[in-house]
N, C-alpha and C positions, 0 to 999 in steps of 0.2 A: 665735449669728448670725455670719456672716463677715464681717470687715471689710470695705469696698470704698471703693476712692478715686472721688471724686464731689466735688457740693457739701457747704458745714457742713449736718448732720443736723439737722432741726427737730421732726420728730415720729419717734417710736421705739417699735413696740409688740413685747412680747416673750415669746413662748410662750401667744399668747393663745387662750383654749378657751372655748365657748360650749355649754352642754348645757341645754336647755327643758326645764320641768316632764314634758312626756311622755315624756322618754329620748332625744329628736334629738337627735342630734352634731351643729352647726353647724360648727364649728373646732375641731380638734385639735391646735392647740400654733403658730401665724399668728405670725410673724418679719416684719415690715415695717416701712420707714422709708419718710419722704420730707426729700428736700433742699433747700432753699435757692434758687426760684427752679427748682424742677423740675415736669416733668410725668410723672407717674406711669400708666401704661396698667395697671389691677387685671382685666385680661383671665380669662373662667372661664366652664364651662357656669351652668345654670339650678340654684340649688343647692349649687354650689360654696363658697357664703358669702361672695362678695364685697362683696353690701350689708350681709350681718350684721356683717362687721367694721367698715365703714367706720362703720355703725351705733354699733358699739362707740367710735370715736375721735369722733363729733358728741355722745355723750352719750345717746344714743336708748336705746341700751341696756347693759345692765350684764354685762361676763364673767364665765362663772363661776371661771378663773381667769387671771393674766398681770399684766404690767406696762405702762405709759405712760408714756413719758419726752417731755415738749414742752421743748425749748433745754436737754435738760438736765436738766430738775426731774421728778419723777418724780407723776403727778398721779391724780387717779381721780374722772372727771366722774359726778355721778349725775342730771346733765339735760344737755338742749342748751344751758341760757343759763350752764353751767359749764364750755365748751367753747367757747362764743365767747366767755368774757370771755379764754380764752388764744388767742385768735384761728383758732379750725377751725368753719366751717361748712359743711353740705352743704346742696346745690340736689338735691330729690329730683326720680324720675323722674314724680311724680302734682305737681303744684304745688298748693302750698299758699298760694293768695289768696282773698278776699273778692271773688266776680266782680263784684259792684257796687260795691265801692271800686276807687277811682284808685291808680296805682301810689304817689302819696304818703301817702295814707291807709292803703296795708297798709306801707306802713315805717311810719308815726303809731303802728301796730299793736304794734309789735316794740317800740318804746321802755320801757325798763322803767320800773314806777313810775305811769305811763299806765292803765292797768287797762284799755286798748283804748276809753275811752270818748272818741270822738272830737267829744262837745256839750263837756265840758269842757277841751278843749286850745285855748288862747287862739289868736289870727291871728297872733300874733308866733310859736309855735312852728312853727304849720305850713307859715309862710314861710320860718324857720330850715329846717327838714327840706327843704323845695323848694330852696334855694338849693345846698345841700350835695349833693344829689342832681344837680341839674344841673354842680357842679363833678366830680363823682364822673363822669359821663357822658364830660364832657369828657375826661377823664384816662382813662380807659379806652376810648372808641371804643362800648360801649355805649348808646344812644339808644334813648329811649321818651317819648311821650305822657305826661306825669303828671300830667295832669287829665281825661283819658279813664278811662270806669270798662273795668273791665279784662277783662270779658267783650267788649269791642267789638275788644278787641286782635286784632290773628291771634298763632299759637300759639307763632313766632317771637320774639314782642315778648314776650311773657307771661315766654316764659323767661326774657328778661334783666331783665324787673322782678325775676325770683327770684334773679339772680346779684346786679343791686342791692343788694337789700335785706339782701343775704348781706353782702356788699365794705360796705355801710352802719355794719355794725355794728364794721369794723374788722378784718376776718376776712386773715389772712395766709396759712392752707393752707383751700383751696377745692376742697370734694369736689363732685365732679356726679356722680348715677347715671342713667346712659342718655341721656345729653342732646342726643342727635339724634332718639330712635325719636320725632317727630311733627315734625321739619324738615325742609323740604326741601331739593335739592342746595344750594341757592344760599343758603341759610339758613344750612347745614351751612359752607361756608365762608368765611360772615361769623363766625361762631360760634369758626372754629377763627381767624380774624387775633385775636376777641376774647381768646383764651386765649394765645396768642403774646404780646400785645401785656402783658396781665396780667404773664406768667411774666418780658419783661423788664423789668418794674415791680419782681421782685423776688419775687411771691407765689408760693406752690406751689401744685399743682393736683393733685388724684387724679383717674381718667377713668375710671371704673366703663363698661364696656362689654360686648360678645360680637360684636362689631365687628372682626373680625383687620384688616379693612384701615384703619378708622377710629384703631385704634391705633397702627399702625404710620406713622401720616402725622402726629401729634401728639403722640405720647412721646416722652420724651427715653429711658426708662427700661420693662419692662414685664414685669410679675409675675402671672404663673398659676396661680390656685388650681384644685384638684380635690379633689374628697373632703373637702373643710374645710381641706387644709393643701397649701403653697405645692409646687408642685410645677416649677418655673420661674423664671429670674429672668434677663433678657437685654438689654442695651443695644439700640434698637430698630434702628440702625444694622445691628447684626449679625443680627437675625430678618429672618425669611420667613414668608411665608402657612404655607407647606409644615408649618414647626417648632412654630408655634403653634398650631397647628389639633391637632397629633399631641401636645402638651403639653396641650394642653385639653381634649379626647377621651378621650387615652390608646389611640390608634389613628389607621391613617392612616385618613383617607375620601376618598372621590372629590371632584378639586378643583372639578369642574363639572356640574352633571345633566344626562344624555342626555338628549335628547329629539328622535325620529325625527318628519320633514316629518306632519305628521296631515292626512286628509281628514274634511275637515268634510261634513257632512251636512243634512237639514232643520233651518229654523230650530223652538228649541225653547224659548225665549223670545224674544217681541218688543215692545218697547215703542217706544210712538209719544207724542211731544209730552207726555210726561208733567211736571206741575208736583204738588209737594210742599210743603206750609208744614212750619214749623220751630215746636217746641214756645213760641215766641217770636211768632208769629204772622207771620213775616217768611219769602217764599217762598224755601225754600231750593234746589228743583231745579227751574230754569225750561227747559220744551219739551226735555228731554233723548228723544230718541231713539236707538234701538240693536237688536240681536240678538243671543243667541248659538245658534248652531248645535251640532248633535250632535256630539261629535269633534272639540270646538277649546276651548279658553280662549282669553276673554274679558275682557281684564284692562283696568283702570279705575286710573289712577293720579293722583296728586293730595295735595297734604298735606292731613289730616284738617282736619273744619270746613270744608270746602267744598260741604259736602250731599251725600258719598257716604254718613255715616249716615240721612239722611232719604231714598235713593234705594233701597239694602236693604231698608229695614223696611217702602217698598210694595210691593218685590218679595214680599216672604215674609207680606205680608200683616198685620204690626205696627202700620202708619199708613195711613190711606186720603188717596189721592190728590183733589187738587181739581181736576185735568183731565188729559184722555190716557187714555191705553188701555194695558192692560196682557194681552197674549196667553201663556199656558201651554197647552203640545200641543195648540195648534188652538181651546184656547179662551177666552172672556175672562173673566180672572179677579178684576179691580180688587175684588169686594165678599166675596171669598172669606177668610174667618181663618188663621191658622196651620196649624190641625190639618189641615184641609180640605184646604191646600197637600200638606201633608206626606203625604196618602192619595193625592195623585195623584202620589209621588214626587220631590219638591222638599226638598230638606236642606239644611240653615243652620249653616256656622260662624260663630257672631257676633263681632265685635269686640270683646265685653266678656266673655271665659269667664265669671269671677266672678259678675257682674251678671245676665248671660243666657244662658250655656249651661250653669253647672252649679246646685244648691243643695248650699250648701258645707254645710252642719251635715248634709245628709243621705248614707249610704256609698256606697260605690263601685259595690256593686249595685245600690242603687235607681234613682244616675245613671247605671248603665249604660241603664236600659230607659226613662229621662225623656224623655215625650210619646209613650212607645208601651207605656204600663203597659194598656191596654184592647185589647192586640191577643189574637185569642187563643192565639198561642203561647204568651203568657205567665198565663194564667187555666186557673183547674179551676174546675169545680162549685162551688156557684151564688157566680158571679162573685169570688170571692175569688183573689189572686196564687197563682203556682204558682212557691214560692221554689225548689224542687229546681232547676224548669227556669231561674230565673231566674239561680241562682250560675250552673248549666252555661255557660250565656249568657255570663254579666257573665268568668269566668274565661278563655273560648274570647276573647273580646274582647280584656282585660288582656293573654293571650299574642297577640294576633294583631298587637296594634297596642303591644307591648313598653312598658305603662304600668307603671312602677316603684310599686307600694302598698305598704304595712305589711301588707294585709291586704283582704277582699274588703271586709270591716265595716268599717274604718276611714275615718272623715269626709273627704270628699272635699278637707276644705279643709287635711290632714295632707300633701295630695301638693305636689310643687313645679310650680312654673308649669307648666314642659314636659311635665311629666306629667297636668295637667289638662287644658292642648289635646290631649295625645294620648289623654286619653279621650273630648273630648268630638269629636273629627277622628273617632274610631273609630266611635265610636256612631251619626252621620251616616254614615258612610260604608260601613256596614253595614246601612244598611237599602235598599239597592239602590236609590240613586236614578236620576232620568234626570236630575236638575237639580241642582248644588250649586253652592249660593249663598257663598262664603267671603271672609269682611273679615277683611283683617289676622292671617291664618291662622297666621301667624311669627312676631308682633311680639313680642319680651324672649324669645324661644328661644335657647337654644346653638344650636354650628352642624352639632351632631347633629342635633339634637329637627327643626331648621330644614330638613335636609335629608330627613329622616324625611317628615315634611310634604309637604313638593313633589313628593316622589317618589310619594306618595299621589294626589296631585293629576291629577299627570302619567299613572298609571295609570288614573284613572278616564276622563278623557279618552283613551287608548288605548283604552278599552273600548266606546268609543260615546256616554259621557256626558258632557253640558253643563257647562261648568265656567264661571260668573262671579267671577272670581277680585279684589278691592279691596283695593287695598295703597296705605301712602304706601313702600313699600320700594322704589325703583327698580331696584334690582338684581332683585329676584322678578319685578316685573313684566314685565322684557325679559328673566329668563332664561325662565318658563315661558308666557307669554302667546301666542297665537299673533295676534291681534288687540286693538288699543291705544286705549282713550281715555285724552285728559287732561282730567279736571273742574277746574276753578276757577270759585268765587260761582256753582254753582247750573245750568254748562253746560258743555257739553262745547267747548274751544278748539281740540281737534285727535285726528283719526279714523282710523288707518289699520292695515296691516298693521306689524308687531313691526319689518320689515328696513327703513323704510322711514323709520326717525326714526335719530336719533344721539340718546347720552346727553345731550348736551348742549344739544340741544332742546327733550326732552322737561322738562330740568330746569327751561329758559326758561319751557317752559308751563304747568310746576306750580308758579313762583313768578308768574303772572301775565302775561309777556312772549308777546303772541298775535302769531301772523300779521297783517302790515299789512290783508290783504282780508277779518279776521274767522277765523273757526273754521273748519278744513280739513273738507269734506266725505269722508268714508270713500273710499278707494283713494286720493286726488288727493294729488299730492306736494307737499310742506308747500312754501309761496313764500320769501319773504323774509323774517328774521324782523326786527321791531321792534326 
């Protein structure tokens, strides 16, 4: 490793290599420090290994070769509570709470020695932990609820229980992986004065992101992994969009997607006055109305947990609505199922690949042809698959939409993120629809995979077809949208064409801040805001 003048070193990993049971290189030999009251940007595609390492210094997981130096001492954690008693904790990007514990009850949780049962922890401790905690608040600028159970939170507040309860335990170098993809603008920077105000407190931070601009506004410092090993290491002072994006790549790419003026055409979804409950029984999408037309995206922007997942799943037939009307090509489809949709051309990228667009234990060919294994392209005599036709298929696929596999047979759950939306992007997008439905079609993608994507999007819509595009990205949503809602609690606050808002309104209106006269009706320019 090279020397470099900076802060005193606090954490020091040195030639570290990560190889899994089945032959994946993770990392190839990972040289990383963090300093003294620094913010580290660990910028990398999908892949790359930048949570497998950081993985490696919380204790999560074991190298399979290298060193760890914390102040010095050369250490080797074989869990996480052997990593924060040297003070490194990470805030992952899936949160790990108890939704119906209160933010004090999941620190009660973390106490060792506790065994998590919280009939047996007297009132004097759980006052001790509340006190401590709200001194903790104080001293960082962090604020939360801590007697609210923690589903009731919005997704904002959640995370700072996670950075809590992390700072709780005494943690001095504090990793986050991905800790904006479910905030929004305004979230985004309350979040970064919280990391500011941390680092002159004296703590270190790592910033696990794929964020080029996210990085460059809160590093002091920022390091590029590819391929498993550091391919990059820049004072963020001296980067650009330009250097990091071709360090991350390994190529330049275009800094911003074309996209020519599109004529829209008949509407080809419409919904009216539609209300949806929430698996909670609390109505999640109240009187939402809208269109999308032939030839245009239709983007819906909003931070998550607002009911644009309960708004999808009665578009595509998942959840049945409890009022409104739901119209596909002319007709109404409110009692229609999934499959039914998908025969009259409707295609769903869902928000959760894993959960609902792929089954991970099963390969790559069988997920190519999932929810269209009974068509009979894919059948011979008497109804049995027709595998010859189906590798053809699943391979023509693999190269068309450049999904990186081991292998046609290899479990779907071997590929890395970007390569599982980009099978599961291709798969829909190959069965020529008139309508694709796409949540959060980008979200944890490099800024290949990510443009890969949009560019997909954008074609399809060039071609004639309907694109409802649901993002909390607001950069996706005004680059490729050609018309705009903002959802918050379950309605739509404000409707128009993409030219007709400024960033900084729309961010108002996806943390809540509406128009003084109510929710903008479509075309009308937004008033005054609140």
């Amino acid at each position: 490793m090279v020397a470099r003048e900076g802060p005193e070193i606090v954490v020091e990993m040195r030639n570290i290599k990560k190889v899994y049971p089945d032959g994946t290189v993770a990392l190839r030999g990972v040289d990383f420090t963090v300093g003294k009251g620094e913010i580290v940007g660990l910028l990398g595609e999908n892949g790359a290994g930048k949570t497998t390492l950081m993985k490696i210094l919380s204790g999560l997981l074991q190298p399979t070769d290298g060193e760890i130096y914390v102040r010095g001492e050369r250490v080797r954690f074989r869990h996480p509570s052997d990593a924060l008693k040297m003070g490194i904790g990470m805030v992952h990007q899936h949160f790990v709470l108890v939704p119906t514990f209160t933010p004090v009850e999941n620190v009660l949780l973390t106490e060792e020695g506790d065994g998590g049962i919280l009939r047996s922890l007297s009132p004097l401790k759980y006052r001790e932990v509340r006190e401590r905690l709200e001194r903790l608040m104080k001293e960082t600028g962090l604020s939360a609820p801590l007697d609210t159970p923690v589903e009731l939170l919005p997704v904002g507040v959640r995370q700072r229980v996670e950075i809590l309860k992390v700072l709780y335990r005494g943690t001095d170098v504090l990793i986050l992986d991905e800790p904006t993809s479910y905030l929004s603008p305004i979230e985004v920077v309350e979040l970064f004065k919280v990391l500011r105000r941390l680092k002159e407190a004296g703590k270190s931070i790592v910033f696990i992101t794929h964020k080029i601009k996210e990085a460059l506004e809160i590093s002091d410092r920022i390091v590029v992994l590819r391929g498993g090993l550091v391919v990059g290491e820049v004072d963020a002072e001296d980067a650009t969009p330009e250097r990091l994006a071709v360090m991350m790549v390994g190529r330049r790419i275009a800094p911003k997607l074309a996209k020519e003026p599109g004529e829209p055409g008949e509407p080809v979804l419409i919904v009216k006055d539609l209300c949806v409950m929430s698996d909670t029984g609390v109505l999640a999408v109240k009187n939402v109305s809208f269109e999308v037309r032939e030839g245009e995206i239709f983007g819906i922007a909003g931070v998550e947990g607002n009911g644009q997942s309960e708004l999808v799943q009665a578009i595509v037939g998942l959840r049945q609505p409890v009022g409104g009307e739901i119209w596909y090509r002319g007709a109404k489809v409110v009692a229609l199922n999934p499959r039914e949709l998908y025969k009259m051309g409707l295609s769903h990228i869902p928000e959760d690949r894993d959960r609902m667009g792929l089954a991970l234990d099963m390969n790559v060919l069988e997920n190519s042809i999932l929810g269209r294994q009974d068509e009979p392209e894919f059948l011979q005599k008497p109804a049995r698959l027709n595998w010859r036709r189906i590798e053809e298929y699943a391979r023509s696929l693999v190269e068309k939409f450049n999904v990186v596999a081991p292998s046609l047979r290899a479990p779907a759950r071997s590929l890395s993120g970007g390569n599982r939306q980009r099978l599961v992007a291709g798969r829909e997008l190959s069965k020529n629809p008139v309508l694709i439905v796409a949540a959060h079609p980008t979200r944890g993608l490099d800024v290949a995979s990510t443009m890969y994507i949009r560019e997909l999007l954008v074609k399809m819509r060039n071609e004639g077809k309907g694109v409802l595009l649901v993002s909390a990205d607001l950069d996706e949503i005004l680059e490729l949208s050609d018309r705009i809602a903002v959802m918050y609690k379950g309605e739509f606050v404000g409707m128009g064409r993409v030219e007709e808002f400024t960033i900084e309104e729309i961010g108002m209106l996806m943390g809540g801040v509406v128009p003084r006269e109510g929710a903008r009706p479509s075309g009308e320019k937004m008033g005054e805001l609140a």
